[in-house]
Biopython code that builds the backbone (N, CA, C, O; Angstrom):
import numpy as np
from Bio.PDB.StructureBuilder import StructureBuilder

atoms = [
    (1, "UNK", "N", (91.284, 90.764, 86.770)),
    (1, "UNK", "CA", (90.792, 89.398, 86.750)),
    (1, "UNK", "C", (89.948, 89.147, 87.997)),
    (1, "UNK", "O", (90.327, 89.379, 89.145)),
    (2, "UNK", "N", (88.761, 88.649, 87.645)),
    (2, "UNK", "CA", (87.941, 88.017, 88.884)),
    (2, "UNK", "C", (88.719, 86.582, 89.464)),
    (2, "UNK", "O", (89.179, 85.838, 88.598)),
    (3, "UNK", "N", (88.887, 86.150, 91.037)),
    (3, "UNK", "CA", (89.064, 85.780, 91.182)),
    (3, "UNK", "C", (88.278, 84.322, 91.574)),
    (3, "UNK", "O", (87.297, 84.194, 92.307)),
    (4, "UNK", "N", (89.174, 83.065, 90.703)),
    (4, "UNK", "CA", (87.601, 82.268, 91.140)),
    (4, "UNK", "C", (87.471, 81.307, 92.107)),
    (4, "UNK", "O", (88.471, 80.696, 92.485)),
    (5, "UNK", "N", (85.941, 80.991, 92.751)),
    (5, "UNK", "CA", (86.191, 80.679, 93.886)),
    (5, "UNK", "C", (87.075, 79.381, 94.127)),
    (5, "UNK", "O", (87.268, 78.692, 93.126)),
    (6, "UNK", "N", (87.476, 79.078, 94.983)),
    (6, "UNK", "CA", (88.176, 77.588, 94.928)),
    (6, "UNK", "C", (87.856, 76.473, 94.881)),
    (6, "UNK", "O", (88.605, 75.671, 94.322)),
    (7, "UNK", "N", (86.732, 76.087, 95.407)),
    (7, "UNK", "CA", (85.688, 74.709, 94.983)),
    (7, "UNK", "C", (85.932, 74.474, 92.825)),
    (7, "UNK", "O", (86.119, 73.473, 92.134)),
    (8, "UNK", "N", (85.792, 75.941, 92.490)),
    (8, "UNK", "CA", (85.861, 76.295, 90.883)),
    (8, "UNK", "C", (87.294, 75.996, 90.282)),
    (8, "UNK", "O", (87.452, 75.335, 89.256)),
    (9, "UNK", "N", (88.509, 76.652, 91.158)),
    (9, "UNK", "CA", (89.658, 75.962, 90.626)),
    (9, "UNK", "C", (90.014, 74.917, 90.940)),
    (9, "UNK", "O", (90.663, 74.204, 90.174)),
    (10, "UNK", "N", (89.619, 74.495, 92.367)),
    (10, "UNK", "CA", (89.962, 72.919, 92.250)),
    (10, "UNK", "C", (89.368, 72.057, 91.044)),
    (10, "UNK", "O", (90.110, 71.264, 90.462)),
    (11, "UNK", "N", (87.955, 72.217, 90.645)),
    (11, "UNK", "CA", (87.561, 71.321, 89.991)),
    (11, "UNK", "C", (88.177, 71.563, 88.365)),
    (11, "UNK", "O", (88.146, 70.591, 87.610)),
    (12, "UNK", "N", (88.820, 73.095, 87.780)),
    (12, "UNK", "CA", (89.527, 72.895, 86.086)),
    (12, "UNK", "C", (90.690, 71.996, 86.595)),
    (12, "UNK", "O", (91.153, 71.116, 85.869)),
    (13, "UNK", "N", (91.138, 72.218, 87.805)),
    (13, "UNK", "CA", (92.677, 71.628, 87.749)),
    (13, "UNK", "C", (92.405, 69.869, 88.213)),
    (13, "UNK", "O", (93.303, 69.042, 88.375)),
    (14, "UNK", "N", (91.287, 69.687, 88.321)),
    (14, "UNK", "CA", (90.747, 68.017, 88.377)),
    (14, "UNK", "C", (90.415, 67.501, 86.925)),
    (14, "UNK", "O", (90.724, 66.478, 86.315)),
    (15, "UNK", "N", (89.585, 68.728, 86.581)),
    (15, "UNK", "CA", (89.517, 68.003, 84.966)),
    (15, "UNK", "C", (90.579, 68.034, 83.695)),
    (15, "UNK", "O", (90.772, 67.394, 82.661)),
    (16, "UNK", "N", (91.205, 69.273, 84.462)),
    (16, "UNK", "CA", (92.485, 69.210, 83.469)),
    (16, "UNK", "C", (93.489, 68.271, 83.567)),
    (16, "UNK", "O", (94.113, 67.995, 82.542)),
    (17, "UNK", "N", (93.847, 67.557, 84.938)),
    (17, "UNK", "CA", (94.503, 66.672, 85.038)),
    (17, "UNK", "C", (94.302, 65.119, 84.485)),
    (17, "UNK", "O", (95.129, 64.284, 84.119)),
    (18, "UNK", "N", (92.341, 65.072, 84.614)),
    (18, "UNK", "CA", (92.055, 64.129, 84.297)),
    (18, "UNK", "C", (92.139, 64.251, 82.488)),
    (18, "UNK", "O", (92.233, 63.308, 81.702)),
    (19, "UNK", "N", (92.109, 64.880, 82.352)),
    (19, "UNK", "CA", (92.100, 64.979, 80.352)),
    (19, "UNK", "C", (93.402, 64.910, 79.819)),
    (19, "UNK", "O", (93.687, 64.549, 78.678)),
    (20, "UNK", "N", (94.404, 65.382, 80.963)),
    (20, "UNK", "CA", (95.603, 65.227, 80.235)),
    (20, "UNK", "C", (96.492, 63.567, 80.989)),
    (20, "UNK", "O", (97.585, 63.046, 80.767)),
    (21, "UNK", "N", (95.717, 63.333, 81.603)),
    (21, "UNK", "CA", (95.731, 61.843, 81.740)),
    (21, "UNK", "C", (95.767, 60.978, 80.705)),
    (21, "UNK", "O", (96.705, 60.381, 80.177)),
    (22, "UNK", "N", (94.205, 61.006, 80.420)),
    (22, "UNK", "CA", (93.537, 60.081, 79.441)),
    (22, "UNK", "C", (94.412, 60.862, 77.796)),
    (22, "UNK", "O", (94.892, 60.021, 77.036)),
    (23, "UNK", "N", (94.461, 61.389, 77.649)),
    (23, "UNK", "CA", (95.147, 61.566, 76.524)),
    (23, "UNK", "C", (96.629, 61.221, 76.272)),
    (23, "UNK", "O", (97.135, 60.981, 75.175)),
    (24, "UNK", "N", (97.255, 61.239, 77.510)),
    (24, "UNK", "CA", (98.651, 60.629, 77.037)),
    (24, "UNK", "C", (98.779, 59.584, 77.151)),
    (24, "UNK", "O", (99.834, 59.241, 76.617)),
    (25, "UNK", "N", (97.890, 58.220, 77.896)),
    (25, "UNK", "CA", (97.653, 57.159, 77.938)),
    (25, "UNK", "C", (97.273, 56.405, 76.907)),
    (25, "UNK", "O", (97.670, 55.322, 76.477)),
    (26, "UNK", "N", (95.955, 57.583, 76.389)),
    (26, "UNK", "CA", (95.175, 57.055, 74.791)),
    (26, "UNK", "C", (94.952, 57.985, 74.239)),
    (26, "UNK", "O", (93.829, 58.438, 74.465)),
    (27, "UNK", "N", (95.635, 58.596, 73.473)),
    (27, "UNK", "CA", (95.105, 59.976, 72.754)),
    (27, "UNK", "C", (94.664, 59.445, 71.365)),
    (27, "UNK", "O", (95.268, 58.712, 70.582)),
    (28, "UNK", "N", (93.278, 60.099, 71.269)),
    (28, "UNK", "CA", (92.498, 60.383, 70.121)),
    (28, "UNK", "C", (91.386, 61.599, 70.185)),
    (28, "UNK", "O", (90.912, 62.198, 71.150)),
    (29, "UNK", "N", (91.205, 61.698, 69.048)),
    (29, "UNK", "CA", (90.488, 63.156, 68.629)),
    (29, "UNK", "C", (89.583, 63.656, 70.029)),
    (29, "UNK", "O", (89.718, 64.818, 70.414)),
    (30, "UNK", "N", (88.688, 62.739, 70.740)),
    (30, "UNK", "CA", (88.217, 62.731, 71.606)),
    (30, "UNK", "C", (88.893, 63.254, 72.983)),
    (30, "UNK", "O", (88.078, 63.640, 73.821)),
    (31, "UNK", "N", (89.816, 63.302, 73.225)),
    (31, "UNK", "CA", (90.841, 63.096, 74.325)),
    (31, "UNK", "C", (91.564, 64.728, 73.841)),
    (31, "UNK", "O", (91.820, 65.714, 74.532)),
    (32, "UNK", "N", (91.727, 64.479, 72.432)),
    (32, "UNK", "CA", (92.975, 65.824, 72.177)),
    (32, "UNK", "C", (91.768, 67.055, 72.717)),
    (32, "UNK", "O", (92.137, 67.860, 73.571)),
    (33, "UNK", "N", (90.264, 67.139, 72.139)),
    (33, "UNK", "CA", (89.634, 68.056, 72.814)),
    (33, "UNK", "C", (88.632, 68.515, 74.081)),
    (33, "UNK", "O", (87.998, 69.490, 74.483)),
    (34, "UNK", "N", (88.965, 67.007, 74.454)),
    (34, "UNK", "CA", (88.941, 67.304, 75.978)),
    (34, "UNK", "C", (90.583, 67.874, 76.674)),
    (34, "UNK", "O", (90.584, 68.182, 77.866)),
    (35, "UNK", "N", (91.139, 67.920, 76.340)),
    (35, "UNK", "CA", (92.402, 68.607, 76.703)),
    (35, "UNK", "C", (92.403, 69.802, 76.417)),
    (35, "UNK", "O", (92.475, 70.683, 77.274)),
    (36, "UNK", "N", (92.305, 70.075, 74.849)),
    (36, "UNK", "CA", (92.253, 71.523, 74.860)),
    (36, "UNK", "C", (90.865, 72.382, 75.374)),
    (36, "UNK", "O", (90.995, 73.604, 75.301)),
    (37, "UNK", "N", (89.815, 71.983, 75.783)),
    (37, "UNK", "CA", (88.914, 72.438, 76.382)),
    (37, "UNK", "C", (89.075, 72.721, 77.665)),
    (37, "UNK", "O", (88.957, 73.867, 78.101)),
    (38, "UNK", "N", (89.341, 71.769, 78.339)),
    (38, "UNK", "CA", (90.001, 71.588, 79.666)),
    (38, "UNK", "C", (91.510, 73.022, 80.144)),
    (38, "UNK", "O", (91.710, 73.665, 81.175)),
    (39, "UNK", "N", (92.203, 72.980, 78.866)),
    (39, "UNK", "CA", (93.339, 73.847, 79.284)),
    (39, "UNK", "C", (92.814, 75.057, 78.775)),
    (39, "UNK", "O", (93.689, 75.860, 79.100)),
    (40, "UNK", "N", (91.803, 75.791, 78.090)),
    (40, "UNK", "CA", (91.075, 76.963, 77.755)),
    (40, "UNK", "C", (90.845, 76.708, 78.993)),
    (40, "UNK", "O", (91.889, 76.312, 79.511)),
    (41, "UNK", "N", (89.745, 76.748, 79.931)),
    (41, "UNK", "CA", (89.314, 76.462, 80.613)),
    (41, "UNK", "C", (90.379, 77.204, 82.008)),
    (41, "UNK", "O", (90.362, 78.218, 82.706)),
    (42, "UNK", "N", (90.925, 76.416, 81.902)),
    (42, "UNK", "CA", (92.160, 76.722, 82.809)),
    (42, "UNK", "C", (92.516, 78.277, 83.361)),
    (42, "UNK", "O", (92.337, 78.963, 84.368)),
    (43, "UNK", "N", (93.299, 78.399, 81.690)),
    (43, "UNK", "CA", (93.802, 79.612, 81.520)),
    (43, "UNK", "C", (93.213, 80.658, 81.438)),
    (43, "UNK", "O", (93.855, 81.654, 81.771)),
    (44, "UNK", "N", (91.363, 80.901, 80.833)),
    (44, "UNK", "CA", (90.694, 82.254, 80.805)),
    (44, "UNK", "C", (90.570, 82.326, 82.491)),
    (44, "UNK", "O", (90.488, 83.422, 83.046)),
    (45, "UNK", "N", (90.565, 81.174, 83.184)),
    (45, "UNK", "CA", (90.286, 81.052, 85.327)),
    (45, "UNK", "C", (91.103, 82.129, 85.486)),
    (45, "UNK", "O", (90.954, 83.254, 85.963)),
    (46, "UNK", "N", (92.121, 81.453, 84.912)),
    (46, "UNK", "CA", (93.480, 82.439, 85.838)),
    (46, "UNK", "C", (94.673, 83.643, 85.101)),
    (46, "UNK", "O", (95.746, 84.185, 85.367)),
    (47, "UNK", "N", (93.304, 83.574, 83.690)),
    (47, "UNK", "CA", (93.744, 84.828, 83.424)),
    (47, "UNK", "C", (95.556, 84.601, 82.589)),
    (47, "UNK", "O", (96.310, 85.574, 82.558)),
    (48, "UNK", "N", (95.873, 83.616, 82.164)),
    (48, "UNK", "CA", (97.097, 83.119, 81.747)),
    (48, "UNK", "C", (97.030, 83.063, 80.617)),
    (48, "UNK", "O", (95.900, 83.288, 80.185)),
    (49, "UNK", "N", (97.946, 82.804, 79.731)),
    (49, "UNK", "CA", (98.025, 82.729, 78.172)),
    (49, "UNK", "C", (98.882, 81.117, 77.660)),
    (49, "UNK", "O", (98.892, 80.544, 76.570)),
    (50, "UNK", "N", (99.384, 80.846, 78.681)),
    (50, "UNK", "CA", (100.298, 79.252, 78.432)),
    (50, "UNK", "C", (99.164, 78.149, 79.399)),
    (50, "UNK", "O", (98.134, 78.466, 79.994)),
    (51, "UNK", "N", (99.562, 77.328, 79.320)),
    (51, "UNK", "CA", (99.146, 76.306, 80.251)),
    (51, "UNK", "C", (100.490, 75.963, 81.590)),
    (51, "UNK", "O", (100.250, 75.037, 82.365)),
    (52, "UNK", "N", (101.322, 76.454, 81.696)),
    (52, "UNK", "CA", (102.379, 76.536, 82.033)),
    (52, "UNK", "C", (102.149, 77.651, 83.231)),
    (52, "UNK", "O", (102.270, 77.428, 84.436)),
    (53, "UNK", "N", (101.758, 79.014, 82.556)),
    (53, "UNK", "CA", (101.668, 79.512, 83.585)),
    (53, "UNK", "C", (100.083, 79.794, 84.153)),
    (53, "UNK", "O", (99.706, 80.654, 84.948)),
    (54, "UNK", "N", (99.605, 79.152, 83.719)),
    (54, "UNK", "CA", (97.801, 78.865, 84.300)),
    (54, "UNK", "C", (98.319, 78.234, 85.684)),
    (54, "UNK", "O", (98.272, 78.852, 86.748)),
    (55, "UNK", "N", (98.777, 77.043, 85.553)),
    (55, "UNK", "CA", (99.284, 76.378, 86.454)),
    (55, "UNK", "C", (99.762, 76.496, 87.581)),
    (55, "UNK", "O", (99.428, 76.001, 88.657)),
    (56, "UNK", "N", (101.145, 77.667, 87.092)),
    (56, "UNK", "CA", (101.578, 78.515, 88.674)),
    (56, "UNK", "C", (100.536, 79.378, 89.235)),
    (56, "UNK", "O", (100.420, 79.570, 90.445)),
    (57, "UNK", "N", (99.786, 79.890, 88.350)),
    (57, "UNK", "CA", (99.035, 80.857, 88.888)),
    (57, "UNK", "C", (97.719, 80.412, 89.761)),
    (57, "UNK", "O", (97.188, 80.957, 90.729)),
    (58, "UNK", "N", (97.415, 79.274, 89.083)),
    (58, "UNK", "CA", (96.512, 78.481, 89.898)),
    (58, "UNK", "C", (96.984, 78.055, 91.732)),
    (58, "UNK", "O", (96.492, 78.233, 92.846)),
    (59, "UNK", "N", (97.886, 77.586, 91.298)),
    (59, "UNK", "CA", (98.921, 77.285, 92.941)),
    (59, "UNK", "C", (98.997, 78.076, 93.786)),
    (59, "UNK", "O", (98.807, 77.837, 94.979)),
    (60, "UNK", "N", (99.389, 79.522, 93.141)),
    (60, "UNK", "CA", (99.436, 80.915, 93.656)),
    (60, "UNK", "C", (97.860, 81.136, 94.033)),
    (60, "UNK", "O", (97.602, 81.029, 95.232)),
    (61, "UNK", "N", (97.062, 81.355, 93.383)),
    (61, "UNK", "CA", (95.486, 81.904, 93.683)),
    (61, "UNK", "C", (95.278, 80.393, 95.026)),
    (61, "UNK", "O", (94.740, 80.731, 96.080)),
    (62, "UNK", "N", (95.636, 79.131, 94.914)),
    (62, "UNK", "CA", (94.975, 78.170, 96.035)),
    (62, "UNK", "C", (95.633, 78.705, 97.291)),
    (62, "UNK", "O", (95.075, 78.710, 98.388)),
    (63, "UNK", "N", (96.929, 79.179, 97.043)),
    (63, "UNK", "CA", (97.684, 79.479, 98.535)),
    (63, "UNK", "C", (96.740, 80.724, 98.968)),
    (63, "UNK", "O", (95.972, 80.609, 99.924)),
    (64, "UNK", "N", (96.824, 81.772, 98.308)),
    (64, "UNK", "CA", (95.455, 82.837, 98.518)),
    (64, "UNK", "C", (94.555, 82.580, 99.564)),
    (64, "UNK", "O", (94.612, 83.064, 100.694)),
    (65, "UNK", "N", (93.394, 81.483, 98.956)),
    (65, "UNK", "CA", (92.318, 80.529, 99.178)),
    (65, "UNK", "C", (92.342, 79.997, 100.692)),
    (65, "UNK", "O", (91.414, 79.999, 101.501)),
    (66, "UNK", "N", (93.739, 79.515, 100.860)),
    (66, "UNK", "CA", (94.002, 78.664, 102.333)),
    (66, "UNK", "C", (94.621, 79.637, 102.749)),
    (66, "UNK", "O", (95.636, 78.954, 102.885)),
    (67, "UNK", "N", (95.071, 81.004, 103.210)),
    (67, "UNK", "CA", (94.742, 82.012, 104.245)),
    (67, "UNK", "C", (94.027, 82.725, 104.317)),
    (67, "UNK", "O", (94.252, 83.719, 105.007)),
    (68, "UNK", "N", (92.595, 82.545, 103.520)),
    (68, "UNK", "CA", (91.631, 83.111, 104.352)),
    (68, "UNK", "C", (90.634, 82.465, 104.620)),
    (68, "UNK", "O", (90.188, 81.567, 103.906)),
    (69, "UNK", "N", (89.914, 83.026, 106.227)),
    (69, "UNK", "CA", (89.351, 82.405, 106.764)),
    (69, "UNK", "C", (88.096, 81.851, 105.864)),
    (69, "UNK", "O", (87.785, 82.530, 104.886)),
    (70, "UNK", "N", (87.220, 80.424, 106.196)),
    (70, "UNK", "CA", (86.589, 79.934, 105.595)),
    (70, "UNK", "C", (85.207, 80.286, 105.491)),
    (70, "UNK", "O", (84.877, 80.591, 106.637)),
    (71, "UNK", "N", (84.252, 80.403, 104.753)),
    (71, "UNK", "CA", (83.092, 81.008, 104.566)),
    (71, "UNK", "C", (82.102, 79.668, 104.801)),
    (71, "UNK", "O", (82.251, 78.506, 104.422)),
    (72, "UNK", "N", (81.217, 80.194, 105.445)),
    (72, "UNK", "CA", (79.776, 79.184, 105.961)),
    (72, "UNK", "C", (79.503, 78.302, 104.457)),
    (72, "UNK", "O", (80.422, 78.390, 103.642)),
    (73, "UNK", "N", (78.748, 77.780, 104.209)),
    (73, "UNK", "CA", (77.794, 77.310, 103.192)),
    (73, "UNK", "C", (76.585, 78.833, 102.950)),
    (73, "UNK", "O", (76.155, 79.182, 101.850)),
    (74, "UNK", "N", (76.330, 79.359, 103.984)),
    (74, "UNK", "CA", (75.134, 80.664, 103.200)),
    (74, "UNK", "C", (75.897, 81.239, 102.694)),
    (74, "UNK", "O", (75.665, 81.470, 101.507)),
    (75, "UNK", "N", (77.651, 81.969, 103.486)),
    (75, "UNK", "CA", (78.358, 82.802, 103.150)),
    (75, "UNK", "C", (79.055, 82.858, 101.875)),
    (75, "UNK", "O", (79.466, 83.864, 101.295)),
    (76, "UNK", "N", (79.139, 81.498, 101.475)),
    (76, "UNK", "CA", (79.839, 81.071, 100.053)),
    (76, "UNK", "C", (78.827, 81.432, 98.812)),
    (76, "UNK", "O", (79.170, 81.792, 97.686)),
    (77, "UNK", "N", (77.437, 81.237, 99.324)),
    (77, "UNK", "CA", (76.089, 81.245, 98.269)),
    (77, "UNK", "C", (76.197, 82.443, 98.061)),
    (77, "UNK", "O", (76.991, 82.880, 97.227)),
    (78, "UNK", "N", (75.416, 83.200, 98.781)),
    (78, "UNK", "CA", (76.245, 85.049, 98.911)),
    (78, "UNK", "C", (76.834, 85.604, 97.468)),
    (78, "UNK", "O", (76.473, 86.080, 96.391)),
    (79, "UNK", "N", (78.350, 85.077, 98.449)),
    (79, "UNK", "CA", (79.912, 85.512, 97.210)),
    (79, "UNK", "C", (79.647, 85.088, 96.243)),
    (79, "UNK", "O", (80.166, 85.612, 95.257)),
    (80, "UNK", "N", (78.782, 84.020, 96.061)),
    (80, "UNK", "CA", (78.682, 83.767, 94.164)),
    (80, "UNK", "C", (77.718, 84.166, 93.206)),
    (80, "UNK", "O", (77.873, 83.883, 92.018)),
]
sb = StructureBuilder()
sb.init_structure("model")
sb.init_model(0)
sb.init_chain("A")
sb.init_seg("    ")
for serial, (resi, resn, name, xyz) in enumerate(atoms, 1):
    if name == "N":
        sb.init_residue(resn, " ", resi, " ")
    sb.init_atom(name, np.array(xyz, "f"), 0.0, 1.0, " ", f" {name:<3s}", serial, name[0])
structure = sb.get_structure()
């Protein structure tokens, strides 16, 4: 599995939160596939098969992320 950068997992685990927000608040057709888009999404990141364990694994890959040292703005352009 490629690992992805973290600016990248922060933002599935922002939209996934935000979709599974709005859907248990107001779920309709609209909402159910922004959720399941959102949790695909997730899980091909981190390489998972549940949304369950996308999740840990996501947590796991951010702890990763925050011990190592931080890359410039050129250095980040670079790596991607």
């Amino acid at each position: 599995m490629i690992l992805p950068a973290e600016k990248d997992l922060r933002a599935a685990l922002a939209r996934f939160a935000h979709a599974r927000i709005e859907h248990d608040v107001r779920p309709t057709g609209r909402t159910s596939r922004a959720l399941e888009d959102a949790t695909y999404t997730l899980c091909v990141m981190t390489g998972s098969r549940t949304v369950e364990q996308a999740l840990r694994t996501a947590d796991t890959l951010l702890e990763q992320h925050a011990g190592r040292p931080r890359l410039s703005a050129d250095q980040e352009t670079l790596a991607a």
